[in-house]
N, C-alpha and C positions, 0 to 999 in steps of 0.2 A: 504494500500500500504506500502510496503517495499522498505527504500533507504538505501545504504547502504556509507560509505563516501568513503570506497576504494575500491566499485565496485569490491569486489572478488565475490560476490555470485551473483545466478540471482537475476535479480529482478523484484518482484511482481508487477501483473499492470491487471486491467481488461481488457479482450478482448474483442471488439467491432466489430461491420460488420458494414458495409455503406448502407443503401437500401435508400429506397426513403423517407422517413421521418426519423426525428430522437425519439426515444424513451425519455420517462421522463427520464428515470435512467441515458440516454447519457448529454439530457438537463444539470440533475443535476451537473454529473459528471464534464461537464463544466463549470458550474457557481462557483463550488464548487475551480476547483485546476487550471484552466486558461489552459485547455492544454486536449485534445484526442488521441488514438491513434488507431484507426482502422486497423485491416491486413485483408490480402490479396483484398485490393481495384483494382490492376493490374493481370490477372494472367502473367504468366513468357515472353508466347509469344507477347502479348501487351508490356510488358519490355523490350524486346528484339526490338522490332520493332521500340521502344521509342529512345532504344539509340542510335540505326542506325540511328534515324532522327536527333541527336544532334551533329552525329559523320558528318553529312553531314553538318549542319548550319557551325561546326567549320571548313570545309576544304572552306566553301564559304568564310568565316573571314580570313580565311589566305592567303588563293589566295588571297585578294580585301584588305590584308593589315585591314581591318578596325581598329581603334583603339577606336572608342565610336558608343552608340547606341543609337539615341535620349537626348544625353550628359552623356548617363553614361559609365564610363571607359569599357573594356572589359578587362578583368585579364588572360595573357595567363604565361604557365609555359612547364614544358616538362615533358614528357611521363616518364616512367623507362627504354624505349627504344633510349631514348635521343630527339623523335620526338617532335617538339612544338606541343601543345593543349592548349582547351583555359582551365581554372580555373576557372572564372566564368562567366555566359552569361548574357544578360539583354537584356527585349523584345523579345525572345527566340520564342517566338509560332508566332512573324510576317514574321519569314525567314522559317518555315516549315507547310503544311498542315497539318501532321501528329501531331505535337505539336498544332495546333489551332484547329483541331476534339477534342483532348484530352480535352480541355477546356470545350468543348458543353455537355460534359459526366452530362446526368441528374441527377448524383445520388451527384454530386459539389450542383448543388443548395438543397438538402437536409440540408446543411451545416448553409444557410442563417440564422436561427432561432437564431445561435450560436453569430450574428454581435450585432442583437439588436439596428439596425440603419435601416436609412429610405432611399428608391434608392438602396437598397443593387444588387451588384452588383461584379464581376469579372473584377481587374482592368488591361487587357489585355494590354490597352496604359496609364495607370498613374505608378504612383509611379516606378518603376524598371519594371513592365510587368510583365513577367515570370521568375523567376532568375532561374539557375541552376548551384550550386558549387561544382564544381568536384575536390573532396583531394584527395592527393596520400601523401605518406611519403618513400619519398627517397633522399642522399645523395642532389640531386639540385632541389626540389623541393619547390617553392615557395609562395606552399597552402597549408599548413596542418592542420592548424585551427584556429577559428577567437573566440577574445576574448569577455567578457559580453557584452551585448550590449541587449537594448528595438529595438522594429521595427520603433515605434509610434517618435522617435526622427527624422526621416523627417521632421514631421510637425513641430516641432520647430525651424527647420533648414529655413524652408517655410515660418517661422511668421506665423504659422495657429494655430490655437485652435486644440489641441491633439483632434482627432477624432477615432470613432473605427475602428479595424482593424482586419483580421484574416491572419497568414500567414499558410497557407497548402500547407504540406510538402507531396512529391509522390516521395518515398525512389527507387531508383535505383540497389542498391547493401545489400546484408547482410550484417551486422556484431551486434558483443556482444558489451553489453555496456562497457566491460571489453576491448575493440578495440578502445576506444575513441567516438565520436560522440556525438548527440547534447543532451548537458544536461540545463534541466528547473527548475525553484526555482518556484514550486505551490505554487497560492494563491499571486503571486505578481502582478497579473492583478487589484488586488484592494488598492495597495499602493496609500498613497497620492504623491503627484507631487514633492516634495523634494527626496523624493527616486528613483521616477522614473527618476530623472536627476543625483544622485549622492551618489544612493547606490553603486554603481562600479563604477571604472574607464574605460569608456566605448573604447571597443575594446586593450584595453592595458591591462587588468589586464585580468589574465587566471588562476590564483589560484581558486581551486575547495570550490564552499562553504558547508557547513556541510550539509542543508536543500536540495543539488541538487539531482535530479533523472537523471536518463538515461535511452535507450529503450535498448529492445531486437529486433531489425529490421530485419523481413527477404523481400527480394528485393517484389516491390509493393503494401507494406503497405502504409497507409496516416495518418499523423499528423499533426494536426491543435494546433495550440498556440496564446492564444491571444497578438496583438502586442505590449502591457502592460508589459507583462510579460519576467521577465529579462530571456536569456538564452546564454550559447558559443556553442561551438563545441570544443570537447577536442581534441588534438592531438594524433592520435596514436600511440601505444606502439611499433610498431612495425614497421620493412619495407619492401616495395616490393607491391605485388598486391594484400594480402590479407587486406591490409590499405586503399585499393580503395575503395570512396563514393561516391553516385554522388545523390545529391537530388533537386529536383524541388521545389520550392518556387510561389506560386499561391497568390497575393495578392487579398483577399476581404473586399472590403473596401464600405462606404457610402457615400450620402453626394454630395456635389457640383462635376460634371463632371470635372474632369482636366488633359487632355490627354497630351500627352509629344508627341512632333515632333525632326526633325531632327535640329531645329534650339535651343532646347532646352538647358539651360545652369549648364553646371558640378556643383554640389552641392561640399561645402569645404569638408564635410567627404568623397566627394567621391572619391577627389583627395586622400585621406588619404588611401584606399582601397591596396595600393600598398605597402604600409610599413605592410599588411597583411600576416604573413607567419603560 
């Protein structure tokens, strides 16, 4: 693989498919650098279908006012058309059919092999649900990208013993890695525990580090990262609606069942979510 530190050129990366088991070479691939990236997991009219369902959860949210979902904030911002939307969802597949079929997709539990934990499972009602963050970059917009940050820092937030994690990403929109978007530092899935608390300054620091990669995303490809491993989301170079992202965040995780209800209580970094631009 080829990274390149100012992302002028493409950049090299193996192509992967999703079927029903995963290949040794995929196995390896993961154990190896913390991070997959399979394309075309969605074809285009399943994408489209997807974001009509997302575009519906958000007009329920705005009509009904909500501002949290089982305690986690809901991040809204505005359109390029001045319209409010939300920026980021949470719990996402409990307000649509369509988003919780997506879930049932057998070719998800091909993925399992990748946890390496015990109960493994899709955490539909724990940790955040389904997240889904949609960036735009213009003039007043309030999400454009979100600084280093591990996934796996919940559980320290929780008093839990770091447990494993997968987050699987089901990309919504194109773009070059040259447009911003998420970049991962391989191989940090196996740091010891000082760094995964204090290699970065998490969510504040957005300086690119030398070892990061980036993808080439075209809309419904899937990328899994282990929740180990450090990564942001760069801000795009650019404005208007070729900067639109919109990716789904699929937690799989092990371990003790711990579902989140409506009574559930806001986490400190979640209140921090909002100083997220």
């Amino acid at each position: 693989m080829v990274a390149t530190k100012n992302f002028t050129t493409l950049i090299k990366e193996p192509v992967f498919t999703l079927g029903e088991t995963l290949t040794v070479e995929q196995l390896n691939f993961f154990e190896t650098h913390g991070y997959i990236h399979f394309k075309n997991f969605l074809k285009p009219e399943v994408v489209s279908t997807v974001i009509k369902a997302l575009e519906d959860v958000q007009d329920q949210w705005i009509e009904s006012n909500r501002e949290k979902i089982n305690g986690v904030p809901i991040k809204y911002g505005v359109d390029l058309d001045g319209k409010k939307i939300v920026q980021r969802f949470a719990f996402a597949s409990l307000f649509s059919k369509v988003l919780n079929e997506l879930l049932k997709d057998p070719r998800l539990k091909a993925l399992y092999p990748l946890l390496q934990a015990k109960d493994e499972r899709i955490g539909e009602f724990e940790k955040d649900g389904l997240v889904v963050n949609h960036y735009i970059n213009s003039e007043t917009s309030k999400f454009t990208q979100m600084g280093w940050h591990t996934d796996c820092l919940r559980d320290v937030f929780y008093g839990k013993k770091i447990a494993p994690m997968l987050n699987v990403g089901i990309h919504l929109d194109d773009y070059d890695p040259k447009n911003g978007g998420l970049r991962i530092i391989p191989g940090t899935h196996k740091q010891d525990i000082f760094d995964l608390l204090f290699k970065k300054k998490y969510y504040v620091s957005h300086k690119p580090d030398p070892d990061e990669i980036g993808f080439n995303i075209t809309a419904g490809d899937l990328t899994v990262h282990d929740g180990r491993s450090w990564h942001r989301v760069e801000k795009s170079k650019i404005l208007g609606e070729e900067s639109r992202r919109r990716v789904m965040y699929i937690p799989f995780i092990g371990g003790e069942y711990q579902p989140k209800n409506e009574n559930s209580s806001t986490q400190f970094y979640q209140r921090l979510s909002k100083f997220v631009r």
